[in-house]
C-alpha positions in Angstrom: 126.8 58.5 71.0 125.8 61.8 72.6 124.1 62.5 69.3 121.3 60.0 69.4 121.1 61.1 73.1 120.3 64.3 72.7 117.4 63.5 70.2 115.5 61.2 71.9 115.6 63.9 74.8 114.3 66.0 72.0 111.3 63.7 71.7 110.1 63.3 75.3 107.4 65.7 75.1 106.2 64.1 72.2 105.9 61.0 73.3 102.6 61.0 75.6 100.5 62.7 72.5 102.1 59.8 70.3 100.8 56.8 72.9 97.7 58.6 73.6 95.2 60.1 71.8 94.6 63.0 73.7 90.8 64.6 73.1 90.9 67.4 75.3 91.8 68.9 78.9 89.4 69.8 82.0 90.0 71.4 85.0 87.8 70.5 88.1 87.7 71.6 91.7 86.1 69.8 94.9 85.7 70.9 98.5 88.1 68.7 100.8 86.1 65.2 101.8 83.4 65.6 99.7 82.8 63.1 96.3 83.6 64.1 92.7 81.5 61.9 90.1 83.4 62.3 86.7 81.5 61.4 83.3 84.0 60.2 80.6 82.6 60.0 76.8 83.8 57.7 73.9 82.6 57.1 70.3 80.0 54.0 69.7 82.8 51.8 68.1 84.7 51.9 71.1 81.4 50.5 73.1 83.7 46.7 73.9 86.4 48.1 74.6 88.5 48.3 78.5 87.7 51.6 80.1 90.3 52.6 82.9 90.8 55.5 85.5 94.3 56.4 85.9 96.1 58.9 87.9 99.1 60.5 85.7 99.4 62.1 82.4 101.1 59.6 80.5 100.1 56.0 79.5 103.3 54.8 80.0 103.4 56.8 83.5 100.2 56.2 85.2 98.9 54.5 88.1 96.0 52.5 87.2 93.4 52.9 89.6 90.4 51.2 87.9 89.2 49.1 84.7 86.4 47.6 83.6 88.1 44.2 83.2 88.7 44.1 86.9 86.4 42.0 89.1 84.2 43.9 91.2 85.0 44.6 95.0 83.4 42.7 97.9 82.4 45.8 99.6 82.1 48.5 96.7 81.1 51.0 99.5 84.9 51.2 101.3 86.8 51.4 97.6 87.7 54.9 97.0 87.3 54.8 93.1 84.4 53.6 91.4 83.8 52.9 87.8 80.7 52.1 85.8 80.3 52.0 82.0 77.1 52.4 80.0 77.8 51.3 76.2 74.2 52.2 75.1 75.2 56.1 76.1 78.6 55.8 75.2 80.1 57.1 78.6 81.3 55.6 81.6 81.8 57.4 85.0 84.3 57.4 87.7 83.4 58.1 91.5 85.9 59.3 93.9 85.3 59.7 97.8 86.2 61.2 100.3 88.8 63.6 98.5 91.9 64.5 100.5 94.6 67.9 99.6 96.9 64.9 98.7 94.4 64.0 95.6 95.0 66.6 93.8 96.7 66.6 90.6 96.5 64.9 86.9 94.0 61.7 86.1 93.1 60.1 82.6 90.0 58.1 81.8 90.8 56.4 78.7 89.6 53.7 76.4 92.4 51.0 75.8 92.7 50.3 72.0 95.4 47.1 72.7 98.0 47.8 70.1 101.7 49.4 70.0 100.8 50.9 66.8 97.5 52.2 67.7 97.3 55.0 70.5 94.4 54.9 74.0 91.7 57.4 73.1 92.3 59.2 76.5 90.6 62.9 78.5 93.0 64.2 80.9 91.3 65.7 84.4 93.1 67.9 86.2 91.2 67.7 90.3 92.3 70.8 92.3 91.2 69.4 96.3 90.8 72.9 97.9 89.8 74.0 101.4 87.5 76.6 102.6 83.7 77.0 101.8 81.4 77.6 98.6 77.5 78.0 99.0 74.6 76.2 96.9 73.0 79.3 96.2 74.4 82.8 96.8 71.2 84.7 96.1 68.0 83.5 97.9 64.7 84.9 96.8 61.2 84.3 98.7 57.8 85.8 99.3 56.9 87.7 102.5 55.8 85.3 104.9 57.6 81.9 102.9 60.5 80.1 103.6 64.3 79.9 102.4 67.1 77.8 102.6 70.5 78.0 101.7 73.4 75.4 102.2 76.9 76.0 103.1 79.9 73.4 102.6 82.7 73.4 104.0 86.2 71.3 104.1 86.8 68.6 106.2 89.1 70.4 108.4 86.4 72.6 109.1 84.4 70.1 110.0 84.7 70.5 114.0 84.8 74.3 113.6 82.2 76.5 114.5 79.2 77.3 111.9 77.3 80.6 112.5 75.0 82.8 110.5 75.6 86.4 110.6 74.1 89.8 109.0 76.8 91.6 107.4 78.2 94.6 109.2 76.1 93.7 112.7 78.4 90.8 114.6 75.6 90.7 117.2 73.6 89.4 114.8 75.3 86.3 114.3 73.5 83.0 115.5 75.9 79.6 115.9 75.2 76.0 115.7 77.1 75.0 118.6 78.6 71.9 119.6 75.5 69.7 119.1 75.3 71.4 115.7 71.7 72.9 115.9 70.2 76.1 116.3 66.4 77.2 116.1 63.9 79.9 116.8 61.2 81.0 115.5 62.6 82.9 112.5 66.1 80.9 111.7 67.0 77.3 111.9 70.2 76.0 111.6 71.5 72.5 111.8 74.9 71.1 110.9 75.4 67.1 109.9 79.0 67.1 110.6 79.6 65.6 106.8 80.5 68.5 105.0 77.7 71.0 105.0 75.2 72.8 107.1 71.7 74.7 106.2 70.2 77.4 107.3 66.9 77.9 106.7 64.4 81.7 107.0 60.8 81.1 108.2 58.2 83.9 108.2 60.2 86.4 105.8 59.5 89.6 106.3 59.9 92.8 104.5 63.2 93.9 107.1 65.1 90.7 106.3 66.2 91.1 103.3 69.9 92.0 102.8 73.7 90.5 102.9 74.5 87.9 104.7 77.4 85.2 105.5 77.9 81.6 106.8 80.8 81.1 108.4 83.0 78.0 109.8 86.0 78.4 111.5 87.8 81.6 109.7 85.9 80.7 106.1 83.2 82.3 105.6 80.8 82.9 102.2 78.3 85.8 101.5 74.5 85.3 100.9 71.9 88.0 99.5 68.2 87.7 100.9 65.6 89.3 98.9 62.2 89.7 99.9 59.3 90.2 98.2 56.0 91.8 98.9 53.0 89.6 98.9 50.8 89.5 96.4 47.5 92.6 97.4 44.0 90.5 97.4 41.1 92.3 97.0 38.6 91.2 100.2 35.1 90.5 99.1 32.3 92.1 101.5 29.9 89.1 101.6 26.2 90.2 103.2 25.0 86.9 103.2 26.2 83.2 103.0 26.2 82.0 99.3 23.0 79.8 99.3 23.0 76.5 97.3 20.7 76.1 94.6 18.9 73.0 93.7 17.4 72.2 90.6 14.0 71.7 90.7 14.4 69.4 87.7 17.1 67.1 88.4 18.7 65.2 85.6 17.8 61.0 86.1 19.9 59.0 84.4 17.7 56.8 81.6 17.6 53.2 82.9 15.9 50.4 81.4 12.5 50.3 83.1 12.3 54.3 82.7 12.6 53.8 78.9 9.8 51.5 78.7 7.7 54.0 80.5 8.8 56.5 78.4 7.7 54.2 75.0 4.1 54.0 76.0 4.0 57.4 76.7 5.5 57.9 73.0 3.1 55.8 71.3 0.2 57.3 72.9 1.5 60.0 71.3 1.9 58.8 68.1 -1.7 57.8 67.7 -3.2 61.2 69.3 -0.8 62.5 66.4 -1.8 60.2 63.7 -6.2 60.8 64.5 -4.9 64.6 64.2 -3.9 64.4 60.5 -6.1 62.4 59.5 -9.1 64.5 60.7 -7.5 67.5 59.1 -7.3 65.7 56.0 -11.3 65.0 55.8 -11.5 68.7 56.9 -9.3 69.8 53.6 -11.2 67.3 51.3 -14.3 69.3 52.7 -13.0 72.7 51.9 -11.8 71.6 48.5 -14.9 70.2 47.3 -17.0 72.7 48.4 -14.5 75.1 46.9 -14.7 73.5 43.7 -18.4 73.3 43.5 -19.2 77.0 44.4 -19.0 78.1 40.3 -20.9 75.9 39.3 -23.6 76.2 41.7 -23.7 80.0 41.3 -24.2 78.8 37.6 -27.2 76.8 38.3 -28.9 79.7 40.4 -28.8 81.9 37.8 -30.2 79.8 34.9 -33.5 79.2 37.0 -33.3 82.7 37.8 -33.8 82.9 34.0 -36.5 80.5 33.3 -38.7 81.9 36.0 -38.2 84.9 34.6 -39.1 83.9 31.3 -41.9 81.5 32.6 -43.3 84.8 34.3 -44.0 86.8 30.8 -45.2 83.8 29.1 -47.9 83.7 31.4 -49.2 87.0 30.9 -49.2 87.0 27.2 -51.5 83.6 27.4 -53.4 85.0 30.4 -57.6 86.6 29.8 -58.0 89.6 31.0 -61.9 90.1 32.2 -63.4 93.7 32.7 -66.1 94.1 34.7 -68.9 96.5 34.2 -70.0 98.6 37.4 -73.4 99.0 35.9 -73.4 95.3 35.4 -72.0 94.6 38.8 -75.0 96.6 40.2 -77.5 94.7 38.9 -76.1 91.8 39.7 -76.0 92.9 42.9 -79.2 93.8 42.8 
């Protein structure tokens, strides 16, 4: 009897990996009274199935604090677990507000699979609620002459403490939001919305402001490095006389209707100066050509008569009667 005791002792820590089908482990942490959103991934085939949020680490175990096969609340805004699914990206999410120290410990979102023989496909969280204060952005970075803000959270039972913003090393440097939970001036403004943060916010940088600094509520407080950077050098532009504007002389008219119809008559006029143009040229070349062509043969012409006169000239001579007058005889007969 003490035998089969023992053994199923043995098995115990087996039991949970059996049931569940555990993918893997994850460790989160969440400033006291602030909201933790938690994404929760399953494969496509498991798309129908009941999603659940519970708060253990066995299925037999747990405290079931939401499914998706519950009916939603009246008032969605005062339940302090919320759970959506989205089948087409194969994930649903669980929201939990206003987290308390007492919230910490080990949750599972899980698909249910419905059968003894078949275990939950489950992700075990393990949410750490922790007090104190973590900062947005430890490093700020700005131009001279910008602005930079940085945001400090804090735990709610910090949340009636005081919030100051101090250089490091110089505790007369350090400015505080008060009791109405604002502070301003012309280089820092502070303002504190009582929910779980407070900003602070650098106007006009300047070159001296950059260092370590620390926001502080109550005892908690978080370092912050400010760096500064030069501005940019422009080079200024000596200007003797105001830029004048230049109009075109010829400004571009958009071509309408009734402008293109002006502008066709005026085309064909000059179609038919052009046309009177080539064809006087082309009497002109005839001209040329002809007489060109007739030069030869009128040089031709010239020189055959210049032949027959020639010819004509000694014919005459040979039939011509040449008379000889006597100068005895042309005295008497002058006589």
């Amino acid at each position: 009897m003490l035998q089969p005791f023992l053994l199923t002792l043995s098995l115990l820590p087996w039991i949970p990996a059996f049931l569940c089908g555990i993918t893997y482990e994850e460790e989160l942490s969440v400033m006291e009274g602030q909201n933790l959103t938690i994404p929760c991934h399953y494969e496509p085939q498991y798309a129908s199935y009941v999603k659940y949020w519970s708060r253990g680490k066995t299925r037999e175990f747990c405290t079931s604090l939401a499914r998706t096969d519950e009916s939603p609340s009246a008032n969605p805004s005062e339940k302090k677990v919320r759970l959506f699914d989205d089948p087409v990206q194969q994930v649903f999410t669980v929201t939990m507000s206003n987290l308390k120290e007492q919230d910490s410990g080990w949750y599972m979102c899980g698909v249910e699979i419905g059968s003894i023989w078949r275990a939950d496909v489950v992700t075990y969280k393990n949410i750490k609620v922790i007090h104190g204060m973590t900062v947005e952005n430890s490093r700020l970075s700005g131009e001279e002459g910008s602005s930079v803000t940085v945001e400090c959270q804090y735990s709610e039972r910090y949340r009636d403490s005081e919030k100051k913003w101090c250089r490091s090393g110089d505790w007369s440097s350090c400015l505080s939001a008060g009791s109405e939970g604002s502070y301003e001036d012309s280089s820092v403004d502070i303002k504190d919305d009582r929910s779980g943060s407070f900003t602070i916010t650098l106007k006009k940088l300047q070159m001296r402001h950059t260092g370590w600094y620390w926001c502080s509520a109550g005892l908690q407080k978080m370092p912050v490095l400010v760096q500064v950077k030069p501005r940019p050098m422009t080079t200024a532009l000596s200007v003797t006389s105001p830029p004048q504007t230049v109009v075109n002389p010829f400004p571009h008219k958009p071509i309408t209707k009734e402008s293109w119809s002006g502008y066709r008559h005026i085309l064909g006029s000059l179609l038919v100066c052009v046309f009177f143009i080539l064809v006087g040229l082309a009497i002109l070349a005839r001209k040329w050509w002809k007489r060109h062509k007739q030069g030869p043969v009128r040089r031709q012409l010239k020189e055959m008569d210049a032949r027959r006169n020639e010819y004509s000239d000694v014919g005459d001579l040979q039939n011509a009667t040449a008379i000889f007058l006597n100068k005895d005889s042309q005295d008497v007969i002058m006589y």
